[in-house]
C-alpha positions as CSV (number, residue, x, y, z in Angstrom):
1,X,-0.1,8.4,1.2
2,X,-1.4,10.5,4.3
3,X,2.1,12.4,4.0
4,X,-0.1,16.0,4.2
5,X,-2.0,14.8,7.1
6,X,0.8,13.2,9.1
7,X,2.9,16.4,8.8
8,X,0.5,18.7,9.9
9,X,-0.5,15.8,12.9
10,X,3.0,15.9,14.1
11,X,3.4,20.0,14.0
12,X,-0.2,20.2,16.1
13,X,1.4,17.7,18.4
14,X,4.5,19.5,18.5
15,X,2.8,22.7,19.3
16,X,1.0,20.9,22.4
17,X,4.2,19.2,23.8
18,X,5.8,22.7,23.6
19,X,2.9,23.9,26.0
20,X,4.4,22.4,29.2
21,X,0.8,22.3,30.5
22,X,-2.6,21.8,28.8
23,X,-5.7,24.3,29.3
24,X,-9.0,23.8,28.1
25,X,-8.0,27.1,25.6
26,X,-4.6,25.2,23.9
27,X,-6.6,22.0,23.7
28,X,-9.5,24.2,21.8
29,X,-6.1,25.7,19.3
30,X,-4.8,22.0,18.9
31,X,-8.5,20.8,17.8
32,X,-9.5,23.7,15.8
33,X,-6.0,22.8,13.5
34,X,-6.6,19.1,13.6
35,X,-10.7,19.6,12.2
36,X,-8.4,22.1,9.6
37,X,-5.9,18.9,8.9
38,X,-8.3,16.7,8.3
39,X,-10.5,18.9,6.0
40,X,-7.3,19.7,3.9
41,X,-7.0,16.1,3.7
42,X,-10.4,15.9,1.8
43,X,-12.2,14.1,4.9
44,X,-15.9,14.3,4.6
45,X,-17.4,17.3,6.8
46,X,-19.1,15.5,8.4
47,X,-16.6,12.4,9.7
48,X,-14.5,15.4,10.8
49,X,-16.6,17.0,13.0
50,X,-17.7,13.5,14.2
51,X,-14.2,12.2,14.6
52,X,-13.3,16.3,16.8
53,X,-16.3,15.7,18.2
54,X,-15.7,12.2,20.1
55,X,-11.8,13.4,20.7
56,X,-12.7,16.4,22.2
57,X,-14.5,14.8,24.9
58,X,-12.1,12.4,26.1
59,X,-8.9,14.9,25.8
60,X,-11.1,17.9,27.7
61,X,-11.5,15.9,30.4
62,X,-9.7,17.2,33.6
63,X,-7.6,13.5,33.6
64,X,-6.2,14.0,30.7
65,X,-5.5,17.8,31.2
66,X,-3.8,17.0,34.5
67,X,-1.6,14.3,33.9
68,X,1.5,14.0,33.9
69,X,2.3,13.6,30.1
70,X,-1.2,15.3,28.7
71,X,0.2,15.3,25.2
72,X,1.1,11.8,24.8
73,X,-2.7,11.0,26.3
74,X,-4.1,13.4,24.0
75,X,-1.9,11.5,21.0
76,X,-3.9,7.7,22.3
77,X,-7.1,9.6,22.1
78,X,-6.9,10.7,18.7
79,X,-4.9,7.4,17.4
80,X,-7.7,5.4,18.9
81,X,-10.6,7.5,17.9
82,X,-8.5,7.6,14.4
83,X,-8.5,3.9,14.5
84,X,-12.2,3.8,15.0
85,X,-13.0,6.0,11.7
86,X,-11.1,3.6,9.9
87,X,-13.0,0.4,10.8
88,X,-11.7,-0.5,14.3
89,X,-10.6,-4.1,13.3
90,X,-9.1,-6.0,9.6
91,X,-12.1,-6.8,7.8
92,X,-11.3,-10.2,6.0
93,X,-12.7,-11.6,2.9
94,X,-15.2,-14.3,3.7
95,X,-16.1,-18.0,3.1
96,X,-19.3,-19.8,1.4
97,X,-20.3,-22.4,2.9
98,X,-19.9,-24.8,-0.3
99,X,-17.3,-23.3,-2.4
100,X,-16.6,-21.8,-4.6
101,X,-17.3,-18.4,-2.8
102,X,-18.2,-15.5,-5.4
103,X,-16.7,-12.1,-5.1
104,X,-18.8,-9.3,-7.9
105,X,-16.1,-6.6,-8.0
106,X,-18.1,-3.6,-8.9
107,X,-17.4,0.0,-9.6
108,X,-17.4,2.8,-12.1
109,X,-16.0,2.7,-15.3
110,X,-12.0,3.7,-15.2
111,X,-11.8,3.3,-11.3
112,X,-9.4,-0.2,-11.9
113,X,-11.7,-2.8,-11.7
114,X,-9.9,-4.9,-13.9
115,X,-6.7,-4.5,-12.3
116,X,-8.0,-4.8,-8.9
117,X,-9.9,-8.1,-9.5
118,X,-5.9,-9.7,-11.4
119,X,-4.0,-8.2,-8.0
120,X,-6.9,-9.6,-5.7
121,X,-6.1,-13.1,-7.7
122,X,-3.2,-13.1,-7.1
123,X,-3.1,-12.1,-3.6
124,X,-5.5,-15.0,-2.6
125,X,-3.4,-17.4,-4.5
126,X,-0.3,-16.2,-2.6
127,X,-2.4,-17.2,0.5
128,X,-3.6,-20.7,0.0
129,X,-7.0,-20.1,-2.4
130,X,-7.2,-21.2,-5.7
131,X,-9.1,-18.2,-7.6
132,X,-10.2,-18.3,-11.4
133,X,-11.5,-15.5,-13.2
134,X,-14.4,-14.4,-15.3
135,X,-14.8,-11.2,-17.3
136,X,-18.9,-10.2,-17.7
137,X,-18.1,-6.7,-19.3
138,X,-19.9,-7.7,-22.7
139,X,-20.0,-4.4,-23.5
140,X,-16.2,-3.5,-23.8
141,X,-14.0,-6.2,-25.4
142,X,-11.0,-4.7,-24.4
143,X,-11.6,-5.0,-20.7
144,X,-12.2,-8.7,-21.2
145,X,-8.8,-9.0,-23.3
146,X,-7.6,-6.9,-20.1
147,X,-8.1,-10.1,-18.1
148,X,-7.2,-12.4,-19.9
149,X,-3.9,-10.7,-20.5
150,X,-3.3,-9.8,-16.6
151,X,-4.5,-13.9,-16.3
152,X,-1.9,-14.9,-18.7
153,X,0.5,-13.1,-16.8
154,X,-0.2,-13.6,-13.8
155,X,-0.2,-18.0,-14.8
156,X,-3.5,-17.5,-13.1
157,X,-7.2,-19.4,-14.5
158,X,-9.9,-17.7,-16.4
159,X,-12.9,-18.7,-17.8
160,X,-13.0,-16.6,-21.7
161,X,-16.5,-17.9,-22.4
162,X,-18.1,-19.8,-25.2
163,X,-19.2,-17.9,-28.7
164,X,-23.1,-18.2,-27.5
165,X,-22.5,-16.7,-23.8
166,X,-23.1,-13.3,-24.6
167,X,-24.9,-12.4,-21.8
168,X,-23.1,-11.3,-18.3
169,X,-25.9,-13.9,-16.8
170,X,-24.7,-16.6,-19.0
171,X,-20.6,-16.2,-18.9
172,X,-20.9,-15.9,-14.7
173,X,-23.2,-18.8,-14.4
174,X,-20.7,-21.0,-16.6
175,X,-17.7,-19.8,-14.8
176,X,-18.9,-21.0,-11.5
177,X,-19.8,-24.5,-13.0
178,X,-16.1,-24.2,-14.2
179,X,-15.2,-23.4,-11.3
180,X,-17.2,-26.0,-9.5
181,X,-16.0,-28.4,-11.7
182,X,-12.1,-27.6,-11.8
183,X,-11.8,-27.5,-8.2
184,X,-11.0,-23.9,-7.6
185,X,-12.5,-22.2,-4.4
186,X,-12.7,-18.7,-5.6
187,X,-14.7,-17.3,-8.6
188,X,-14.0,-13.2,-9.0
189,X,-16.8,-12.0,-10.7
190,X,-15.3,-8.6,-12.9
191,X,-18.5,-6.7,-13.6
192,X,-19.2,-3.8,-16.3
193,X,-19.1,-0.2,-15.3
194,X,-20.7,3.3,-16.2
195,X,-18.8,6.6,-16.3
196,X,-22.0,7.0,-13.4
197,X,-24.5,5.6,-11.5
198,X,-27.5,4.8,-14.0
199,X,-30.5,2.5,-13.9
200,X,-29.4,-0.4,-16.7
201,X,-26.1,-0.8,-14.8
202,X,-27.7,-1.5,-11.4
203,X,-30.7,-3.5,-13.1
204,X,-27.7,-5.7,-14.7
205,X,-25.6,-5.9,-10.8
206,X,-28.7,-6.8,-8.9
207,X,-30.0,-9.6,-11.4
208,X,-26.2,-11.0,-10.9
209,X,-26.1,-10.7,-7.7
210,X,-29.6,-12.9,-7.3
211,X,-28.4,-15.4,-9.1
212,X,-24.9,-15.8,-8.2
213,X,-25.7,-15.1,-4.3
214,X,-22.1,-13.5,-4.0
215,X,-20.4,-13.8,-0.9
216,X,-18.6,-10.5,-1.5
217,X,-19.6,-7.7,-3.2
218,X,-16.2,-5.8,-3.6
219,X,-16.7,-1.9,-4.6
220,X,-13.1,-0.8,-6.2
221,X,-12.9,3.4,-6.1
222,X,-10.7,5.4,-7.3
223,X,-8.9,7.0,-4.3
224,X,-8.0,10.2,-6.2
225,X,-11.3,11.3,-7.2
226,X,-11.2,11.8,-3.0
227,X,-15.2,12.4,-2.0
228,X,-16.2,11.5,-4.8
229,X,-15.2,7.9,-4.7
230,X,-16.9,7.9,-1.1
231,X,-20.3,9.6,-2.8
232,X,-19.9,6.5,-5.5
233,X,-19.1,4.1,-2.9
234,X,-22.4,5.1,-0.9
235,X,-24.9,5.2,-3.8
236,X,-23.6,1.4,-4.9
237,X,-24.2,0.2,-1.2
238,X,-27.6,1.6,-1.1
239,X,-28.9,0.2,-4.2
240,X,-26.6,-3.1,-4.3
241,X,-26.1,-3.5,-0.9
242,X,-21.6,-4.0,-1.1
243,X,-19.7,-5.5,1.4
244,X,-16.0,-4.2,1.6
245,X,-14.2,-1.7,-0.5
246,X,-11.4,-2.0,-2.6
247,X,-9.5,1.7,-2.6
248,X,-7.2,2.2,-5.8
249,X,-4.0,4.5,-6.4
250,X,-3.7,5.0,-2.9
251,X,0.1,5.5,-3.4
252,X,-1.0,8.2,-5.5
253,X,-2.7,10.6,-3.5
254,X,-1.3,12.4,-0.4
255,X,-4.3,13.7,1.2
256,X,-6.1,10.4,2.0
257,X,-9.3,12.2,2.2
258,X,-11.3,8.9,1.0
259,X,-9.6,6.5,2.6
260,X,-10.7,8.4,5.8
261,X,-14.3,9.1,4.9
262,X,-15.3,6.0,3.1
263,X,-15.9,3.5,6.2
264,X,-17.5,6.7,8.0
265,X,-20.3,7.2,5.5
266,X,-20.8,3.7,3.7
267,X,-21.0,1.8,7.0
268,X,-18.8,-1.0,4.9
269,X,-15.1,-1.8,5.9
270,X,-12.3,-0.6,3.6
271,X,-10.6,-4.3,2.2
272,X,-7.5,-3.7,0.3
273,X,-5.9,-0.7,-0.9
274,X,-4.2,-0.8,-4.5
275,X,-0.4,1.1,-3.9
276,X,1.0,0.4,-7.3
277,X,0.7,-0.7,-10.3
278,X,2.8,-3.9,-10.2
279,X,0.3,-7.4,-9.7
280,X,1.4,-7.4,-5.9
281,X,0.7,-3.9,-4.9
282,X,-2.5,-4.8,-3.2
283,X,-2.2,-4.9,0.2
284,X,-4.9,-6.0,3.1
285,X,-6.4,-2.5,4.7
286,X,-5.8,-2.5,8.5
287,X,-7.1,0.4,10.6
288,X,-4.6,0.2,13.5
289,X,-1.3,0.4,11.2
290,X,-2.6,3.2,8.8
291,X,-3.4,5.2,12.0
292,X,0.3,4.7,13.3
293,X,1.1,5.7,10.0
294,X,-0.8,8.6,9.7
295,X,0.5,9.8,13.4
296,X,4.3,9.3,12.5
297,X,4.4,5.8,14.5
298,X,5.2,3.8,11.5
299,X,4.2,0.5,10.5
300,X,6.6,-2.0,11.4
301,X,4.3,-5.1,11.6
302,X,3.3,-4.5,7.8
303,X,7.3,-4.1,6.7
304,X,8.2,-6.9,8.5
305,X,5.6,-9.0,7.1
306,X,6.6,-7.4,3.6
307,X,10.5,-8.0,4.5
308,X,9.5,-11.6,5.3
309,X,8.0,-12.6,2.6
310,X,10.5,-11.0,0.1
311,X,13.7,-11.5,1.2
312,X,15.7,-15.3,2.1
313,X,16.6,-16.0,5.9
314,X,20.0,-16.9,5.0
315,X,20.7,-14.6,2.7
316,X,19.5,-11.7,5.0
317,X,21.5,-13.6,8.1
318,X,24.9,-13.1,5.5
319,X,24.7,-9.7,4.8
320,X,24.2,-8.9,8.2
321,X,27.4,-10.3,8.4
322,X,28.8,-8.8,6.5
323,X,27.9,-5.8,7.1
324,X,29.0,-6.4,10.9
325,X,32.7,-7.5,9.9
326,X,32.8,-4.5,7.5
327,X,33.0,-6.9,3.9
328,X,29.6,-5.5,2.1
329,X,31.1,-5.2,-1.4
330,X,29.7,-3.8,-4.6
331,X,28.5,-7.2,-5.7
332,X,26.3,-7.2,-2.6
333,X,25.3,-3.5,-2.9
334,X,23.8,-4.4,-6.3
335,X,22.3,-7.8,-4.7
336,X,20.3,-5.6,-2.7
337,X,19.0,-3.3,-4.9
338,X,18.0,-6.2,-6.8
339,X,16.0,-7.1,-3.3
340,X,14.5,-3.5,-3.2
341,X,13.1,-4.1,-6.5
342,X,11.2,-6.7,-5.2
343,X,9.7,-4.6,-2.0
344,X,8.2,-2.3,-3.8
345,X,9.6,2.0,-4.1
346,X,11.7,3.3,-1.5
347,X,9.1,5.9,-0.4
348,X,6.5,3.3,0.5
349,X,9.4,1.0,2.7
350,X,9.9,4.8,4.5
351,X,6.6,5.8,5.3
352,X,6.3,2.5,6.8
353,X,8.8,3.7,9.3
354,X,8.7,5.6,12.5
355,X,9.3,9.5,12.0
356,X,11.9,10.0,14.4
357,X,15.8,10.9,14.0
358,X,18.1,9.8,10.4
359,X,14.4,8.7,9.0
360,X,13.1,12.0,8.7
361,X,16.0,13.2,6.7
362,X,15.2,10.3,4.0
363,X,11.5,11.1,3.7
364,X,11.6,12.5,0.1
365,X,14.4,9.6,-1.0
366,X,13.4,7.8,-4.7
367,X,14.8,5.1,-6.6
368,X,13.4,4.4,-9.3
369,X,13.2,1.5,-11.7
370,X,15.8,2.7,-14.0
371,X,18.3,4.1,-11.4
372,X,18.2,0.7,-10.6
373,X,18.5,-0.6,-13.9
374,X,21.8,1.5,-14.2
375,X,23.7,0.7,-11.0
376,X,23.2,-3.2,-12.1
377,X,24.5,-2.6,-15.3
378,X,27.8,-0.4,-13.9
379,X,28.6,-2.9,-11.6
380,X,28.0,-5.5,-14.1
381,X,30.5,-4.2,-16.0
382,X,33.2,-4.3,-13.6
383,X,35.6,-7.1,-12.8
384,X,35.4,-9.5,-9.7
385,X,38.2,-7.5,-8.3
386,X,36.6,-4.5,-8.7
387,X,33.2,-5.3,-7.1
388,X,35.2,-7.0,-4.6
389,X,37.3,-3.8,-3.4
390,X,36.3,-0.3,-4.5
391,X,39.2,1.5,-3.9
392,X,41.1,-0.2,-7.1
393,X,38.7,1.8,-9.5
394,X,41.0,4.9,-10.7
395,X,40.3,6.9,-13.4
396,X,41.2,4.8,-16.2
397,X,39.0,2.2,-14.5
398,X,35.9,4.4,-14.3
399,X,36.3,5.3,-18.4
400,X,36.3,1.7,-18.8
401,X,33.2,0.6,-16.7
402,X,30.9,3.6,-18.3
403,X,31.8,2.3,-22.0
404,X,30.8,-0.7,-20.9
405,X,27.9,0.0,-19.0
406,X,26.5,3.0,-22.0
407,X,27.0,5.3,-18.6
408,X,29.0,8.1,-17.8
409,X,31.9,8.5,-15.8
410,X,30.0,10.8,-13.6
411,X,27.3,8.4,-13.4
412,X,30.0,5.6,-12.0
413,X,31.5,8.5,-9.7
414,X,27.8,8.7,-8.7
415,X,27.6,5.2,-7.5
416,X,30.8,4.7,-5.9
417,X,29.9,7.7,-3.6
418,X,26.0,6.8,-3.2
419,X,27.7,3.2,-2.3
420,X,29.7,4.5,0.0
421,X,26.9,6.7,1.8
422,X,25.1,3.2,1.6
423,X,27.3,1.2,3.4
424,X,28.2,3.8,6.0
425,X,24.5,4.0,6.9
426,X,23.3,0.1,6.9
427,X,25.9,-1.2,9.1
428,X,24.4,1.9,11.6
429,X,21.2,0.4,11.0
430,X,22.4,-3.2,11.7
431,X,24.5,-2.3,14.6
432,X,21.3,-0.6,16.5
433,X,20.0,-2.0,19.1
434,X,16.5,-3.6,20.3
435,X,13.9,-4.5,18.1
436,X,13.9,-1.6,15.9
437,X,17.5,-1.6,15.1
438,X,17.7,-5.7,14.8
439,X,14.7,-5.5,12.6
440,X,16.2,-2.7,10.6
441,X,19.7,-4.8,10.0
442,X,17.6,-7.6,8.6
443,X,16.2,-5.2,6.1
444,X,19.3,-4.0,4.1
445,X,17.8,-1.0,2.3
446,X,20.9,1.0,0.5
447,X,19.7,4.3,2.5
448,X,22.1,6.4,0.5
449,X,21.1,6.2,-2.7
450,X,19.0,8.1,-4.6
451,X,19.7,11.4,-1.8
């Protein structure tokens, strides 16, 4: 996500620092390949020239120009004109009055409507509201199935209609008297869609919206499509008259050009952003951290917050430990690839990350799902002694854990070095020092693996 952007960012910055000096002719250079950045990134025209614009003023300014660090001034400018394209401040889902509150999630056909509205369940559930669904797509069984599935899964209420509600009027009117009547504070509203824009859809939206009176109208787009999703996005605000935006697959595409345009031309705040396909890869949209992102800062608030809520206290507090008094066996190398599973891929716990020193090396580090799959079963297939103290396993040893794990030997070679590499690498993590490093020793990420 951004990964274009924030590596031709950080070259143009670069470039300045090398200067020594600004003039009002490198500051003209550093612009002109920004404006190109941003346009490679699929920005909107018209949101880059605005966002050049409103930096060039500030950084041409004889302050800036003559201080002492011009490029670091120059870098606040454009993070905080950066911040202001975005949306300036978290825009929050709101309250009715008198629950429950009604959120219409609306969007084209194939954008992940479904998807989004099971993931933005669960997400409010994880955060004290009590959500139940409703499917109104008559039109398409299969996305109604969809949600009852994803609700299924996710242990999560939905209202599946009577035989006689075959009306999208009928089923969301009876799923907010369900709601009203079970107690739950929520009703998400999962609308039809068009492969485009047409009449009957937005004859259908509008004639829900009157009579539901949502409290949100939630547009989900497809981040790929890039301008597109923001032409979509604009079109459904003017003739439905949205409230946030819901951007999907945003894990999925490096340029970022519509998560950049998309406040810019709708006027409406960017919500959530989908980055995964997993139930909890939906994650609030906040203009401050994706702009430290996107200029090589990082994003520690948002990994700490993720770190928090995934990993135990005490468990992280013991592998610190250990880690400290140099015992972090192989038992605890696979416990924490177990943990990794549930943060989400490596790439997205890095980009989170500050660009600066051993972090740049690991930008284009994966693990996936089956890599992790494997190292379980290898070191499941080794005795205590073994996981205990690596240094036992000789060659007969290896043979014996790849039978048993249906790996190779080279594959158990593999690990022991990657482990190795892993262990060398966390305990300089969690020996750093100041926030960063202490922050970093709490998270126990196996660095090595997967290089």
């Amino acid at each position: 996500m951004f990964d274009n952007l924030s590596d031709k960012l950080q070259r143009v910055f670069k470039n300045l620092r090398g200067e020594g000096k600004l003039s009002a002719e490198n500051m003209e250079a550093a612009l002109r390949e920004i404006r190109l950045a941003l346009l490679e990134a699929d920005v909107h025209f018209r949101v880059a020239k605005q966002f050049i614009d409103a930096v060039k003023e500030k950084a041409m300014g004889q302050d800036v120009l003559t201080a002492l660090s011009p490029t670091q001034q120059v870098v606040k400018i454009v993070r905080e004109e950066m911040v202001k394209m975005l949306g300036q401040h978290q825009a929050r889902l709101r309250d009715a009055n008198e629950p429950p509150s009604v959120y219409m999630i609306v969007g084209l056909q194939g954008s992940g409507k479904t998807t989004s509205t099971g993931k933005l369940a669960r997400w409010l559930s994880k955060n004290g509201k009590s959500p139940i669904m409703v499917s109104v797509d008559v039109y398409r069984p299969a996305a109604r199935k969809q949600l009852a599935v994803l609700a299924r899964d996710l242990k999560l209420p939905i209202y599946e209609g009577k035989p006689e509600e075959v009306k999208p009027l009928d089923l969301a009117r009876s799923a907010r008297t369900e709601a009203t009547h079970t107690g739950r504070d929520v009703l998400l509203v999962d609308t039809a869609g068009r492969l485009h824009i047409d009449d009957e859809l937005m004859t259908e939206l509008t004639q829900l919206k009157e009579s539901l009176n949502p409290t949100e109208i939630l547009f989900v787009a497809d981040a790929m499509t890039g301008q597109d999703a923001v032409k979509s996005a604009d079109e459904f605000h003017k003739r439905l008259g949205i409230t946030g935006i819901i951007l999907t697959k945003m894990d999925g595409d490096a340029r970022g050009g519509a998560a950049l345009s998309i406040r810019a031309v709708t006027g409406q705040p960017l919500k959530f952003v989908g980055v995964g396909e997993k139930s909890d890869a939906l994650e609030p949209f906040h203009p401050d951290r994706v702009a430290q992102r996107i200029l090589g800062m990082g994003d520690m608030l948002s990994l700490i917050e993720k770190v928090t809520g995934e990993i135990d206290q005490k468990q992280a507090e013991e592998m610190q430990r250990k880690l400290i008094e140099d015992e972090f066996t192989l038992a605890d190398f696979r416990d924490q690839m177990k943990q990794l599973r549930k943060l989400g891929s490596l790439e997205s716990i890095l980009g989170m990350m500050p660009k600066l020193g051993t972090l740049k090396e690991l930008k284009d580090a994966k693990v996936d799902d089956k890599e992790i799959t494997r190292v379980v079963a290898i070191i499941d297939s080794m005795t205590e002694k073994e996981r205990a103290n690596h240094m036992i396993i000789n060659g007969a040893r290896r043979r014996r854990i790849a039978k048993g794990s249906g790996t190779s030997v080279q594959e158990v070679n593999n690990l022991l070095k990657q482990y190795a590499q892993a262990r060398k690498m966390m305990k300089s993590f969690s020996g750093g020092g100041g926030f960063l490093g202490k922050r970093l020793g709490k998270l126990k990420l196996p660095m090595g693996f997967g290089q």
